[in-house]
C-alpha positions as a Markdown table, in Angstrom:
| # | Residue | x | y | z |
|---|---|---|---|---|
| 1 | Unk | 296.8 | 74.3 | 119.2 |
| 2 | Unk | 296.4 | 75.2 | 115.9 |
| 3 | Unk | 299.3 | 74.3 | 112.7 |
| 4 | Unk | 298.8 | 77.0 | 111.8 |
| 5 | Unk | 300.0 | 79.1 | 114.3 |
| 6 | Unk | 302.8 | 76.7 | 114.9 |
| 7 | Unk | 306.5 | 78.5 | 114.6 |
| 8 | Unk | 308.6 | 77.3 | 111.6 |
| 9 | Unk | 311.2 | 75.5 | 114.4 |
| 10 | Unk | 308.8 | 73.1 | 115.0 |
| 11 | Unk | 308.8 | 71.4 | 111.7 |
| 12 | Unk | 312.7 | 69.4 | 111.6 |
| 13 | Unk | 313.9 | 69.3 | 108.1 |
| 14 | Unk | 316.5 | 67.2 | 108.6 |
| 15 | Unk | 316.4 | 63.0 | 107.3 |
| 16 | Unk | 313.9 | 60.9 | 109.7 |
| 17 | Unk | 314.2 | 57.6 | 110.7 |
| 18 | Unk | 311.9 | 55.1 | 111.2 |
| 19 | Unk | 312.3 | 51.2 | 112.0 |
| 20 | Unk | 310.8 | 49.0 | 113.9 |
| 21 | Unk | 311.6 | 48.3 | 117.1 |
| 22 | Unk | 312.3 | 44.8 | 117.2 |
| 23 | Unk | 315.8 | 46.1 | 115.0 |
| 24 | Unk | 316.3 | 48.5 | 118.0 |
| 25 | Unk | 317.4 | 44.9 | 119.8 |
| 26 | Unk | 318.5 | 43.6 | 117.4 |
| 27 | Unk | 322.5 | 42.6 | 116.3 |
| 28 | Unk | 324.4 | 44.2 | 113.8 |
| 29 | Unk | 327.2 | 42.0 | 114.1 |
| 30 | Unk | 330.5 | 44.0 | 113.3 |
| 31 | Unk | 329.0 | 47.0 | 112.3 |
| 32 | Unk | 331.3 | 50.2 | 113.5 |
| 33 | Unk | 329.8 | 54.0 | 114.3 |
| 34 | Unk | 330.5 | 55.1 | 110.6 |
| 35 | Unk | 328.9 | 51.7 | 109.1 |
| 36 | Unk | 325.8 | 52.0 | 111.3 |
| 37 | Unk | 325.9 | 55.5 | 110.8 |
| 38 | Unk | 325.2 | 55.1 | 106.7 |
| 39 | Unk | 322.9 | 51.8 | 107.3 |
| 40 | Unk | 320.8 | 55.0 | 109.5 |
| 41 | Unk | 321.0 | 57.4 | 106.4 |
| 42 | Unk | 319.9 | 54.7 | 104.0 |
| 43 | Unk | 317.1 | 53.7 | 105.7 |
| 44 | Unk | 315.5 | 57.7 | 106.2 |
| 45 | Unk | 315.8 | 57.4 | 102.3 |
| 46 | Unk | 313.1 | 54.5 | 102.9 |
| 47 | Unk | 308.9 | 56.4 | 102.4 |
| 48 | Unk | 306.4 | 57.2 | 100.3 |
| 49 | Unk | 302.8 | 57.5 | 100.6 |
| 50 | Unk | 300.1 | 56.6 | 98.2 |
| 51 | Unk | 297.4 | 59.2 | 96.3 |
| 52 | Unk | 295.0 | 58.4 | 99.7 |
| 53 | Unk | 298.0 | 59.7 | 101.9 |
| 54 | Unk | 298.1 | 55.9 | 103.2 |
| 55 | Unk | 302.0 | 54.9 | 104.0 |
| 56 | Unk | 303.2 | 52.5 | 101.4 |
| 57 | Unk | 303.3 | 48.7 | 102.5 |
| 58 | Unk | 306.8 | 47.0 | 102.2 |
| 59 | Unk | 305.9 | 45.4 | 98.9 |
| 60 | Unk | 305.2 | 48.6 | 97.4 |
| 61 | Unk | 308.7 | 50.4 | 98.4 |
| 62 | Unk | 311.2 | 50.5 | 96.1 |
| 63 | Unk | 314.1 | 48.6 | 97.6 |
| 64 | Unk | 317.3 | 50.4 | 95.7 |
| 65 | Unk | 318.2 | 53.7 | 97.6 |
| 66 | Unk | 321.5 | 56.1 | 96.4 |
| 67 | Unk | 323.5 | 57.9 | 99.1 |
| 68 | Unk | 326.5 | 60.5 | 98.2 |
| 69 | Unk | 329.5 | 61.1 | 100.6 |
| 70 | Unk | 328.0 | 65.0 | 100.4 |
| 71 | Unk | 324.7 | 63.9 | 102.2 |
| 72 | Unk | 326.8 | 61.9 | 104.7 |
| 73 | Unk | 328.8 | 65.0 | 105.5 |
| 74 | Unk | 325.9 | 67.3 | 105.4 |
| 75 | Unk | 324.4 | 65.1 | 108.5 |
| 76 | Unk | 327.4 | 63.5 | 110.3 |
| 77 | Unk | 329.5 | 66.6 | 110.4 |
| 78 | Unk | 332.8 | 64.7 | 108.8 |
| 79 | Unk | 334.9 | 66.1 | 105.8 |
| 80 | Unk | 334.0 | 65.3 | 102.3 |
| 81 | Unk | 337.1 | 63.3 | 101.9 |
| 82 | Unk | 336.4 | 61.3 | 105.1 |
| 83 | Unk | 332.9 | 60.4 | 103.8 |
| 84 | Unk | 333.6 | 59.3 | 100.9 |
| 85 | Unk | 335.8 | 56.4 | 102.7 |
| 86 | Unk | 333.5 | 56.1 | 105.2 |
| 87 | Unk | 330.5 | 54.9 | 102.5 |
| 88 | Unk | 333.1 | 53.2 | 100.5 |
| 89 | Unk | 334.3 | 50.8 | 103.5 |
| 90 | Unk | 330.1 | 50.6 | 104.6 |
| 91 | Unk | 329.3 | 49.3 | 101.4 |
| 92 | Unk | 330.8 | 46.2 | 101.6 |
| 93 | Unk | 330.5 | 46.2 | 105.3 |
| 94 | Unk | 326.3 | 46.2 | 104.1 |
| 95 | Unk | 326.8 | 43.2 | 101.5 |
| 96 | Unk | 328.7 | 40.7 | 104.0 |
| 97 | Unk | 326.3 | 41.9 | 107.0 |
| 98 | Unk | 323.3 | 39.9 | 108.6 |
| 99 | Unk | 321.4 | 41.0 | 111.2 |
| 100 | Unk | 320.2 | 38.7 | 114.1 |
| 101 | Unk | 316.7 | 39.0 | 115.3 |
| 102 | Unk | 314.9 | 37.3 | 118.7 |
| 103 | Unk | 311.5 | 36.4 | 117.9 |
| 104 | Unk | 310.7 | 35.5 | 121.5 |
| 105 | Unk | 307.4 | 34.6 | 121.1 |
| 106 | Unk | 308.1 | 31.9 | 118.5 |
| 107 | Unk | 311.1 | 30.6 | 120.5 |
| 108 | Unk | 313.3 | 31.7 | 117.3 |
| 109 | Unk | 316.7 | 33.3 | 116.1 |
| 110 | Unk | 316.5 | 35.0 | 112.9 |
| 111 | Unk | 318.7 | 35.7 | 110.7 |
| 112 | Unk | 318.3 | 38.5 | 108.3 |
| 113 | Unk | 320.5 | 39.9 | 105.2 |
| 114 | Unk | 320.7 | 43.7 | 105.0 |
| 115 | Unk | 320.9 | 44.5 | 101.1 |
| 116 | Unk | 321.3 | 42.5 | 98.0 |
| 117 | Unk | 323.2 | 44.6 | 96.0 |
| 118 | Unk | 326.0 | 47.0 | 96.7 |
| 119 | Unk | 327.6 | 49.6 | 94.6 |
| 120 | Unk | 330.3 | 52.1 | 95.1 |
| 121 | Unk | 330.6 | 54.9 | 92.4 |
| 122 | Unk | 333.6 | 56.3 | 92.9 |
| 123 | Unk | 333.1 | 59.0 | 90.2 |
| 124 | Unk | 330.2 | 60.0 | 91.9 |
| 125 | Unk | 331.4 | 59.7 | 95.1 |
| 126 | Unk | 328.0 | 57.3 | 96.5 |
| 127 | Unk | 327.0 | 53.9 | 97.3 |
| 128 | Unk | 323.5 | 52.1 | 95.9 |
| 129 | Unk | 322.1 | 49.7 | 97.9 |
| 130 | Unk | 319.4 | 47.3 | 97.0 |
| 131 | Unk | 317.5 | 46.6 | 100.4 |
| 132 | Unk | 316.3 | 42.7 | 100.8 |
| 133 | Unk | 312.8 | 41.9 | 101.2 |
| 134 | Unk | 312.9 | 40.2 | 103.9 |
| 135 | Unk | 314.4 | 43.1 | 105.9 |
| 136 | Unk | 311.5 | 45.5 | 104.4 |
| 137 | Unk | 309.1 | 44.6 | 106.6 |
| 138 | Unk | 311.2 | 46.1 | 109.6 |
| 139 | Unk | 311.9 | 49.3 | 108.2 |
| 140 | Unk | 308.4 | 50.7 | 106.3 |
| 141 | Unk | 306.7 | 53.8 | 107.6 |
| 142 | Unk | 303.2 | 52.5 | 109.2 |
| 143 | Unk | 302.0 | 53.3 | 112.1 |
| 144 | Unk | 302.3 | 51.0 | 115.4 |
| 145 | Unk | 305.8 | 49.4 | 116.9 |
| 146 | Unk | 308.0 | 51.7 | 115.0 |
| 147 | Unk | 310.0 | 54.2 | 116.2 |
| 148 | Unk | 311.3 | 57.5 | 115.0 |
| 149 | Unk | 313.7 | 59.9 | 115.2 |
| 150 | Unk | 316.3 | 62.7 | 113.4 |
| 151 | Unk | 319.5 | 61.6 | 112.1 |
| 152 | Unk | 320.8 | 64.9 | 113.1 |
| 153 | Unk | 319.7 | 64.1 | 116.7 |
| 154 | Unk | 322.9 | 61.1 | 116.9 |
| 155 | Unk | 325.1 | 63.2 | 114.7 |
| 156 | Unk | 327.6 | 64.2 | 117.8 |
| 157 | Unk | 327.2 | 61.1 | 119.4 |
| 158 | Unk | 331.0 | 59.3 | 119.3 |
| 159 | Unk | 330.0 | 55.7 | 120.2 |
| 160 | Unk | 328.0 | 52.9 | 118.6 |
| 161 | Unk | 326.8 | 51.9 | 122.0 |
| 162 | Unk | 325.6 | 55.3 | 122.9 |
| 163 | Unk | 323.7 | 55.7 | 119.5 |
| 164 | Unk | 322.3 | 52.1 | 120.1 |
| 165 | Unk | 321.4 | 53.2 | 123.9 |
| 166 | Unk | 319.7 | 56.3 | 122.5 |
| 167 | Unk | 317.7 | 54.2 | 120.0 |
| 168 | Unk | 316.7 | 51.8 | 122.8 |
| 169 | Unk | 315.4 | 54.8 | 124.6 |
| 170 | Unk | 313.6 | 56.3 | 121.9 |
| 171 | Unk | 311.0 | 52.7 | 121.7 |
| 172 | Unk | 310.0 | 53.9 | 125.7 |
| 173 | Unk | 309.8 | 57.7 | 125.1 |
| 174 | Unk | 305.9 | 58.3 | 125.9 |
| 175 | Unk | 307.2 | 56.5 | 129.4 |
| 176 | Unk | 310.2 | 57.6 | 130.8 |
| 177 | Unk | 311.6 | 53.9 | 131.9 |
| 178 | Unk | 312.4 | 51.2 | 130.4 |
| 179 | Unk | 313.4 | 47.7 | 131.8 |
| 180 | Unk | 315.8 | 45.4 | 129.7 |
| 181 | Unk | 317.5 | 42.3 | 130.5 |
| 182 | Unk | 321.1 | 42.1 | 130.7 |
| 183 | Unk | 321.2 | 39.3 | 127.5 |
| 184 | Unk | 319.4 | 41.4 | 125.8 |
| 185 | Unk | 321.6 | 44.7 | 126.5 |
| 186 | Unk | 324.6 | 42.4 | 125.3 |
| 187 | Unk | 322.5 | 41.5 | 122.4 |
| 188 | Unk | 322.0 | 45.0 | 121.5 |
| 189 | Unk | 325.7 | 46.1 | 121.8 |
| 190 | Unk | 326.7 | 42.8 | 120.0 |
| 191 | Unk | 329.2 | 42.4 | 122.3 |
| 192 | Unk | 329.6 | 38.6 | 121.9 |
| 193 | Unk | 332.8 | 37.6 | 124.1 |
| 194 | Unk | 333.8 | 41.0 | 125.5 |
| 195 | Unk | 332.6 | 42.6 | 128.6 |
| 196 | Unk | 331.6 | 39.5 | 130.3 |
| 197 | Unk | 331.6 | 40.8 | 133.9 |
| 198 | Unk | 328.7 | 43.0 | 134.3 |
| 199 | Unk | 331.3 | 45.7 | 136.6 |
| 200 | Unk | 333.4 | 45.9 | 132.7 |
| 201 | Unk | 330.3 | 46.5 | 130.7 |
| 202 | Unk | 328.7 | 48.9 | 133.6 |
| 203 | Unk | 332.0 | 51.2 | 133.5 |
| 204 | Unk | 332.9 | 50.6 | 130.1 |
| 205 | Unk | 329.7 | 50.9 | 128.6 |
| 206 | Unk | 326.9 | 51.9 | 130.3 |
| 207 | Unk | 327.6 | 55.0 | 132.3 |
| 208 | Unk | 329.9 | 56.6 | 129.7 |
| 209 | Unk | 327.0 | 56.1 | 127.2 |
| 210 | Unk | 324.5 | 57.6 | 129.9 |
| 211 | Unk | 327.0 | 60.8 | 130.3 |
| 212 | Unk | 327.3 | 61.3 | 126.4 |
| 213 | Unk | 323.5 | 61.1 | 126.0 |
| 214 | Unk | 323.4 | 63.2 | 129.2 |
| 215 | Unk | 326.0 | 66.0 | 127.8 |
| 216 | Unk | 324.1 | 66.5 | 124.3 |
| 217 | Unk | 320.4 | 66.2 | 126.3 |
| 218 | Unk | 318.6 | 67.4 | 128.9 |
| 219 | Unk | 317.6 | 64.1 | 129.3 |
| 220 | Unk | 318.7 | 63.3 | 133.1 |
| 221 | Unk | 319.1 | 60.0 | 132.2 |
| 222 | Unk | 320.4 | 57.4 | 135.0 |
| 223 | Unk | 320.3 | 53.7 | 135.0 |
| 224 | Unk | 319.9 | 50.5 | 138.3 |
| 225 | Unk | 320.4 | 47.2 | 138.1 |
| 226 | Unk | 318.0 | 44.6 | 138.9 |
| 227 | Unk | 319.2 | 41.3 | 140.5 |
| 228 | Unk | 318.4 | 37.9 | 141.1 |
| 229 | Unk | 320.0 | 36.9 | 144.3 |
| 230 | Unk | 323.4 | 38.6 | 143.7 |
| 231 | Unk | 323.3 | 38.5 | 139.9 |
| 232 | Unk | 322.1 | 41.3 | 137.9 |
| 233 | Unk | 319.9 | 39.9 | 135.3 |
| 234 | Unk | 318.4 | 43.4 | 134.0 |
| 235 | Unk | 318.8 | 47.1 | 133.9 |
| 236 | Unk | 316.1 | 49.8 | 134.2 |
| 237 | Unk | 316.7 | 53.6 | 132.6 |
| 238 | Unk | 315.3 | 56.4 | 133.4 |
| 239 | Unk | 315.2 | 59.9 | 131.8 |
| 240 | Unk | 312.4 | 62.5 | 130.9 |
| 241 | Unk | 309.6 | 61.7 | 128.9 |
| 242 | Unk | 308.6 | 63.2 | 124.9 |
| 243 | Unk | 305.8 | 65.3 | 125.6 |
| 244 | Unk | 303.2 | 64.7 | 122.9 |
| 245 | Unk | 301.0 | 67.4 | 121.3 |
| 246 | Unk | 298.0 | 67.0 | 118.7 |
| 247 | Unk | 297.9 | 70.1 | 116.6 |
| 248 | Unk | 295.4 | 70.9 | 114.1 |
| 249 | Unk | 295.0 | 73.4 | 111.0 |
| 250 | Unk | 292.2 | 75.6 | 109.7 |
| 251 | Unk | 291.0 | 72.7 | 107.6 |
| 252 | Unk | 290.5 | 70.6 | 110.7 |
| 253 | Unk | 293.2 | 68.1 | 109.4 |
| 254 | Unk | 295.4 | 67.0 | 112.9 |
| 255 | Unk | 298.7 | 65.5 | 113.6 |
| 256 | Unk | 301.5 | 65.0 | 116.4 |
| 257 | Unk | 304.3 | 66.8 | 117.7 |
| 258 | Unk | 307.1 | 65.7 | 119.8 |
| 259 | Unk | 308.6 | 67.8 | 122.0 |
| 260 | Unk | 311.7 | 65.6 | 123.0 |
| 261 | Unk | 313.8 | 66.4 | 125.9 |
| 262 | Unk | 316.4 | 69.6 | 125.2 |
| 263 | Unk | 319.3 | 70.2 | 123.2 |
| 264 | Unk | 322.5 | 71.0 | 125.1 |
| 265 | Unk | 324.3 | 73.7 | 123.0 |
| 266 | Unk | 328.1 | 74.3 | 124.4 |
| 267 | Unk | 330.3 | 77.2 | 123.9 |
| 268 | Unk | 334.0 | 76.3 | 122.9 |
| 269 | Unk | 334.4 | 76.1 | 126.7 |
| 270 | Unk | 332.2 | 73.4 | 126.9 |
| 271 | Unk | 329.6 | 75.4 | 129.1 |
| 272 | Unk | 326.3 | 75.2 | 128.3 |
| 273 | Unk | 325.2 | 78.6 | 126.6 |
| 274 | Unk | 322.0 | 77.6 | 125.4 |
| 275 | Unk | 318.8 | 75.5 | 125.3 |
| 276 | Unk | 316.8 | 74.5 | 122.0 |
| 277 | Unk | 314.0 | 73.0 | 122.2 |
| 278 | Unk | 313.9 | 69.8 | 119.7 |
| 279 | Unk | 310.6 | 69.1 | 118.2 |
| 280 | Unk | 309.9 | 66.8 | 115.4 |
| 281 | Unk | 306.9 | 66.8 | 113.2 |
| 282 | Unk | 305.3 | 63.3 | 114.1 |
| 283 | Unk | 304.4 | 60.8 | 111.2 |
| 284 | Unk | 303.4 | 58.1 | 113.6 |
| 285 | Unk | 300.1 | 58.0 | 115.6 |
| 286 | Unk | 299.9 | 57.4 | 119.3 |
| 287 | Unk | 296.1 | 57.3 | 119.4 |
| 288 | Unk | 296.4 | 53.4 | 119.9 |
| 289 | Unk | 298.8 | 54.0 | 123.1 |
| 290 | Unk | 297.3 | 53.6 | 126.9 |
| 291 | Unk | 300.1 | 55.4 | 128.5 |
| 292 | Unk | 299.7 | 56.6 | 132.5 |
| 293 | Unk | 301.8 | 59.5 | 133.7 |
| 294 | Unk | 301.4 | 57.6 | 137.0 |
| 295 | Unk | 303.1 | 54.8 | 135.9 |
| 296 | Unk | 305.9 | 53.6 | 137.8 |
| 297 | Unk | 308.6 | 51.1 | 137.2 |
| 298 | Unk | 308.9 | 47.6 | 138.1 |
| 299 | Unk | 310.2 | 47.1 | 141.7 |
| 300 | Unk | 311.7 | 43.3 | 141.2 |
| 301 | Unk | 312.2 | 41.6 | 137.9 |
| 302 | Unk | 311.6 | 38.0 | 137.0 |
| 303 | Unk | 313.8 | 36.5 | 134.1 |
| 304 | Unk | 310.7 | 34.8 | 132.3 |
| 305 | Unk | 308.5 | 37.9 | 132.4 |
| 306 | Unk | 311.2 | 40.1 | 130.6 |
| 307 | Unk | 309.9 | 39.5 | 127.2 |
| 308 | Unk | 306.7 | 41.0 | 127.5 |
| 309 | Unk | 308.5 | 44.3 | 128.0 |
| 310 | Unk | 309.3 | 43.9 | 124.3 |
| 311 | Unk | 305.7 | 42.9 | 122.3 |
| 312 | Unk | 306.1 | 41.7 | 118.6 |
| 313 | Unk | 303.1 | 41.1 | 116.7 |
| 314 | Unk | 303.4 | 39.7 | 113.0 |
């Protein structure tokens, strides 16, 4: 397949994201949709590649990035007015907020401050936020552990824990499974006290979450539980896999395309009239990954062996 013969579809013009996936676990602490939403947009801000075409190292990025309510609308379908109190209310949301990060293989909790600096302009109706260094790191463009995706593609999306199930997904892609451990779910959803019972977060959480992915996706995405003894200690997803292309122009220059699992576009009814396909120009190389259509899930789980399921190499 050539790029050049490539229809214009394929090409998504609409802000990327990239960031590591150890921040896919990770816990945003009180962060809301709308807060998390804006923390998203900031970060697709984040890029840049040298004159080589190399991606620029954290140290090279500049850290201070400038979003308008306008842009926020423009993505997140909300009114103007409603964005500009939605940035206003994120900004200081961003300066009190730390994220927590498991570094399992060094037995350690990190702690992590988002940005800096935070300004709200309110003639200009934006917010400028000056990203620390130490959170860098976890959000430059390069090329292995990182995941990526559309802003546009959790823009319907009306839950934090659906956006932060779809991210989850979005690290296991090339598979079509992925196992996590139940801590680590409750991690994710920094759920800290509530949904203790596993039966609360299952029907509070989970399988609504599941269903909304499911009703904007033709994703067929389902979910078991793994137990120890009677406990459940883990939960495996499924749902259909990103098909990966290499395509390659007259020059002989190539690169990826992901062809993600379908759109659902509903009339007013709420009856699907519709499929688009959603494929997103790849800026990340898969050439390092050894994946297996033949692969199949795990049949058991043991608690100690979880972590490998989520590498992290300095």
């Amino acid at each position: 397949m050539t790029l050049d013969n490539l229809p214009e579809v394929l090409f998504s013009k609409s802000p990327k994201v990239y960031q590591n996936k150890k921040l896919n676990t990770a816990n945003f602490g009180d962060f809301n949709h709308s807060d998390y939403h804006v923390f998203l947009h900031l970060v697709s801000k984040i890029g840049g590649v040298d004159e080589f075409g190399k991606y620029l190292q954290p140290h090279e990025l500049q850290r201070e990035y400038t979003l308008t309510a306008k842009e926020f609308s423009e993505v997140f379908n909300t009114n103007l007015s409603n964005s500009y109190k939605i940035i206003h209310k994120a900004c200081k949301k961003l300066m009190k907020t730390s994220i927590i990060l498991e570094k399992i293989e060094k037995k350690e909790t990190w702690e992590i401050n988002v940005c800096s600096m935070a300004i709200y302009n309110k003639n200009q109706g934006s917010i400028t936020i000056e990203f620390t260094d130490r959170i860098m790191p976890y959000l430059a463009q390069v090329k292995e552990r990182f995941v990526l995706y559309n802003l546009k593609e959790i823009a319907n999306f009306g839950s934090l824990y659906t956006t932060r199930l779809y991210e989850l997904i979005q690290g296991f892609k090339e598979t079509g499974w992925m196992l996590i451990s139940l801590d680590q779910l409750r991690a994710t959803f920094a759920l800290g006290d509530k949904f203790k019972m596993y039966g609360h977060l299952k029907n509070k959480i989970l399988t609504p979450a599941c269903k909304e992915i499911n009703d904007n996706y033709d994703m067929d995405l389902r979910f078991e539980e793994e137990k120890e003894g009677r406990r459940v200690v883990a939960v495996k997803f499924f749902f259909k896999k990103t098909l990966v292309h290499k395509v390659t122009n007259k020059a002989g220059k190539s690169k990826n395309v992901y062809q993600k699992p379908k759109l659902l576009v509903k009339n007013k009814n709420g009856k699907v009239k519709q499929i688009n396909s959603d494929i997103l120009e790849g800026q990340m190389s898969f050439d390092d990954l050894k994946t297996n259509d033949n692969a199949k899930p795990m049949n058991s789980v043991i608690t100690s062996l979880l972590a490998k399921i989520f590498p992290y190499k300095k």
